[in-house]
N, C-alpha and C positions, 0 to 999 in steps of 0.2 A: 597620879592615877595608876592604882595597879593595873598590870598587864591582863589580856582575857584569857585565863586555862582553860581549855578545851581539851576533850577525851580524846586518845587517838579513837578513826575508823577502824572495823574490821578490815580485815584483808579484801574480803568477799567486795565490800561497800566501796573500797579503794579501788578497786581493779573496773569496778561496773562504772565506777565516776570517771575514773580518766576515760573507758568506753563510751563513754556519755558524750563527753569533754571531744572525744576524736570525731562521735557523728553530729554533730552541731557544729563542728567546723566544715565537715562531709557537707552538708545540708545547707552552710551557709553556703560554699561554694557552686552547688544545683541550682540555689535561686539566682547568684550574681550573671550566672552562665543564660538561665531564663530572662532576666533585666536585660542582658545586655542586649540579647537576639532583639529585644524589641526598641533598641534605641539607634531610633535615626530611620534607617532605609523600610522599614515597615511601618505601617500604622500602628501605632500602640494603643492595646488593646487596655479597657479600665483598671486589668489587674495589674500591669506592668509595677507598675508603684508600689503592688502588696510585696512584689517579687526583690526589688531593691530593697526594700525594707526590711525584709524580712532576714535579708541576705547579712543585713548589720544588725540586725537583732539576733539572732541564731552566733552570730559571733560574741556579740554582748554575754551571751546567753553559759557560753564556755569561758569566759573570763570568768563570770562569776562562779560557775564548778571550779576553774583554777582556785582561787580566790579561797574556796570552803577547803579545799583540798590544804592549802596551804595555814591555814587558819588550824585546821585540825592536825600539822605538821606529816602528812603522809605523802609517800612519794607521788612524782608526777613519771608516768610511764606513759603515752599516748600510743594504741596502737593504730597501725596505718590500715583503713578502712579500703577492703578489697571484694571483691564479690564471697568470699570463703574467709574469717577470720578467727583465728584461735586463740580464746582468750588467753591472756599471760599471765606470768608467776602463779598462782592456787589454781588456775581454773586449765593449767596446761593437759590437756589431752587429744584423743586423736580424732576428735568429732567437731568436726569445725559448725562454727556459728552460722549459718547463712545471712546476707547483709548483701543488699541492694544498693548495686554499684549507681554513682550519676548517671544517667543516660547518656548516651554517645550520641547527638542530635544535632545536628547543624540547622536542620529547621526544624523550629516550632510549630513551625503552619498558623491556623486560627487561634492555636494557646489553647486549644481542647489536649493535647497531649503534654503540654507543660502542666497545664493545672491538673490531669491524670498523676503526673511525676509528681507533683508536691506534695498531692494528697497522699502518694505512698510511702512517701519520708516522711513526712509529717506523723504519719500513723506510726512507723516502723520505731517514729525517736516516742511518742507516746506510750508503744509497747517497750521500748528501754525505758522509761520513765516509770513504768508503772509497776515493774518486774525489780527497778531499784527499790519503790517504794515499799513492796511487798520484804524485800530483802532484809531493809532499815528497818520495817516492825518485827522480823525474827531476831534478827542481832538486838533489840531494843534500843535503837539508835533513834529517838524522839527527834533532837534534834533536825537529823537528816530530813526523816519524816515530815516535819514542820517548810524546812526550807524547800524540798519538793511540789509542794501544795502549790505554789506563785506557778508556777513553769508547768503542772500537769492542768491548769486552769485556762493558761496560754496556750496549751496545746489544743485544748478543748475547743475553746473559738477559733485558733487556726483551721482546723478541721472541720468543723460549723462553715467557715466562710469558703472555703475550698470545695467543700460538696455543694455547695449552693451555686458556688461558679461555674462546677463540673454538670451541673444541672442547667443552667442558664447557659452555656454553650452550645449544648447537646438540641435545645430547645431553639436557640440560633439557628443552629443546622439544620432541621429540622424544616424549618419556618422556610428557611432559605432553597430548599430539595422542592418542596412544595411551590415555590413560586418559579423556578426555574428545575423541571425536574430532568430537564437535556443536560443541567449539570451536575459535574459529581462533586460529591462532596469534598474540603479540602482531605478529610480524614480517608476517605476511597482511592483518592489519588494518592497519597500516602502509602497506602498497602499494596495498590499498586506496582509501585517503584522499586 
């Protein structure tokens, strides 16, 4: 069986994928951190489960970037995901990227503010995703374009099910203010503190 020739990437498509590749491990690490807070000493709330899972799929998810990356022989440069990151080699200049660090949160509380958190990763790797894909149709990288399409689909339903949580929480709370309105909400007490 001959071997599969593949094109290299641009440089441009190189640099945005290992990008890609760093906040999908960023992101898996936000959900593991979300999973964990709910396992054992608190009630685990229905989404707990989405948040483990997610946390091994978001990793799954940068293998396979590795994976294309290496298929198409181009380097692997991961940069380290920081609240300010400047993209590397082509895209080096003095205007850094903005990129939304994990939350520093020891508690979750009711998971109304975890599930706020995912939903803005979840978006933020969408807009990586969708800003790569726009890229792969200027370079004419079909390809790329093509293998995109599974993971901007994924992201689509993540974020479907996420704002629907973020709704249904809110609605919790709500429900809950109204039957007991001497207490405050776990989110009041939060801001609170």
């Amino acid at each position: 069986m001959a071997a599969q020739v593949c094109s290299l990437l641009s440089e441009e498509c190189r640099v945005a994928i290992n990008h890609i590749v760093s906040y999908e491990l960023h992101v898996s690490d936000a959900y593991l951190s979300m999973a964990c807070y709910y396992d054992g000493e608190t009630k685990e709330p229905p989404f707990a489960t989405f948040f483990e899972d997610q946390a091994e799929v978001k990793r799954a998810h940068a293998r396979q970037f590795l994976k294309y990356l290496r298929k198409h022989e181009s380097k692997i440069c991961l940069p380290v995901i920081q609240e300010e990151i400047k993209l590397c080699l082509r895209w080096e200049s003095d205007s850094p990227v903005p990129l939304q660090q994990r939350p520093d949160i020891d508690n979750w509380g009711t998971g109304l503010q975890a599930l706020e958190s995912a939903l803005e990763l979840e978006n933020t790797l969408n807009n990586l995703l969708q800003d790569l894909k726009t890229l792969a149709s200027e370079n004419h990288e079909t390809d790329l374009s093509r293998f995109l399409g599974k993971f901007l689909d994924k992201q689509k339903r993540n974020i479907r099910y996420l704002e629907n949580q973020v709704g249904y929480q809110k609605e919790l709370e709500k429900l809950a203010q109204k039957e007991n309105p001497s207490e405050k909400t776990p989110e009041a007490s939060a801001k609170e503190a």
